[in-house]
C-alpha positions as CSV (number, residue, x, y, z in Angstrom):
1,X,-58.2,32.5,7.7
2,X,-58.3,31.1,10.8
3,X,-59.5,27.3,9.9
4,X,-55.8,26.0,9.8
5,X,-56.2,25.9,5.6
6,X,-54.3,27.4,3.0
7,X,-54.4,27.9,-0.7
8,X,-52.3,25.8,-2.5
9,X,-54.5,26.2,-6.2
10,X,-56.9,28.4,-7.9
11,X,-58.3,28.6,-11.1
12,X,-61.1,30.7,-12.9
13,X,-63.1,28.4,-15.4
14,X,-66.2,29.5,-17.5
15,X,-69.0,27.5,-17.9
16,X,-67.8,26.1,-21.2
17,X,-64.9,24.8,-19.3
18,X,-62.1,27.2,-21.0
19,X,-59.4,28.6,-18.5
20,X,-59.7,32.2,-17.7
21,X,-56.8,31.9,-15.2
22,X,-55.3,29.8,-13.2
23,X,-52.3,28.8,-10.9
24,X,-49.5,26.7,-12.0
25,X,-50.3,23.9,-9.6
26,X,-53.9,23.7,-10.4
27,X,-54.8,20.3,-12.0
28,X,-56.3,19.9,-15.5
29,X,-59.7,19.5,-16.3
30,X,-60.2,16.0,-17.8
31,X,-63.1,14.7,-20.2
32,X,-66.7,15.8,-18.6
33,X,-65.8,17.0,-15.0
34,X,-66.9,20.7,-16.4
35,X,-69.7,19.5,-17.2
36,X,-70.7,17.3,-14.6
37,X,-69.9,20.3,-12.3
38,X,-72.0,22.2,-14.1
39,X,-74.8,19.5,-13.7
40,X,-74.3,19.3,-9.7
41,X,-75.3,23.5,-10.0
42,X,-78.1,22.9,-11.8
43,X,-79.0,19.6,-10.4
44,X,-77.7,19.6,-6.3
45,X,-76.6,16.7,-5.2
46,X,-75.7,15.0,-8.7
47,X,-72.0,14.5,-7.7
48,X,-72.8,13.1,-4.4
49,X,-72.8,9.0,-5.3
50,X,-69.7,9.5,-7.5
51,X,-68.0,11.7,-5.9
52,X,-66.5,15.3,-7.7
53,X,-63.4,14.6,-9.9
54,X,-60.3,16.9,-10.7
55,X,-57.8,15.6,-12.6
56,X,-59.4,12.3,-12.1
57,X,-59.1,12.4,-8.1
58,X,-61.8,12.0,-6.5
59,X,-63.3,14.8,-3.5
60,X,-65.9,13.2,-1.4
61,X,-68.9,16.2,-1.7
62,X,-69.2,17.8,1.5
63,X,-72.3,20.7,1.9
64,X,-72.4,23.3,0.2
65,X,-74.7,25.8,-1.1
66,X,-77.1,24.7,-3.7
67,X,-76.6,26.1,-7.1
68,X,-73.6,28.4,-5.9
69,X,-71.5,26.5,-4.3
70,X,-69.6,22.7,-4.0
71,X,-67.6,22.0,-1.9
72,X,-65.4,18.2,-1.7
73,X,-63.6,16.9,0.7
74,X,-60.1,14.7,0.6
75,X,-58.1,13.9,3.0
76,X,-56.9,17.1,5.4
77,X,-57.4,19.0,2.3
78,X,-60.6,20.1,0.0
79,X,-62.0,22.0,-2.7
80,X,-64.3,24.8,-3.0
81,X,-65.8,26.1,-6.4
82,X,-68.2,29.0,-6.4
83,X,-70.2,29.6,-9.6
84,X,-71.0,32.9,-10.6
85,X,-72.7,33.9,-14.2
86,X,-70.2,33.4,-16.5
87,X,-67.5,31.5,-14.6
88,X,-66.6,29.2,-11.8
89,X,-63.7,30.3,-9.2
90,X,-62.4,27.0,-7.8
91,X,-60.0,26.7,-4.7
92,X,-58.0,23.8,-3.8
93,X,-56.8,23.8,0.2
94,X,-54.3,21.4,2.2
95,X,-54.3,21.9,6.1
96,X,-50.4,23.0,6.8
């Protein structure tokens, strides 16, 4: 990809937070991170004090797109999640 990243997680989520599909590494979903995920879409910038949580770690939020994409930062690695109109396609990247 030529940025020095690579995949090491995916999932597809719908909006409801159910799990379309998902790689075996990708982290769980904990108590309102769906939804506050859902909130940063709708409302950009929302995450940005707390942070975005997976799993309960925390991404600093890095720029993204408004209302399509977040995108979080930790460490050498990150996160990326696109919404689309039913679900939201997440990515989870460590630097090699």
């Amino acid at each position: 990809d030529g940025t020095g990243h690579h995949l090491t997680a995916a999932a597809i989520i719908g909006h409801d937070g159910s799990v379309w599909a998902q790689s075996s590494k990708f982290p769980q979903l904990k108590g309102n991170e769906t939804t506050d995920i859902m909130k940063d879409f709708d409302q950009p910038g929302h995450l940005a004090p707390t942070g975005l949580h997976i799993e309960g770690v925390k991404y600093m939020v890095i720029q993204g797109e408004p209302g399509a994409v977040i995108r979080g930062k930790k460490g050498p690695g990150g996160i990326t999640i696109k919404k689309t109109a039913q679900a939201l396609i997440f990515g989870i990247y460590e630097e090699p």
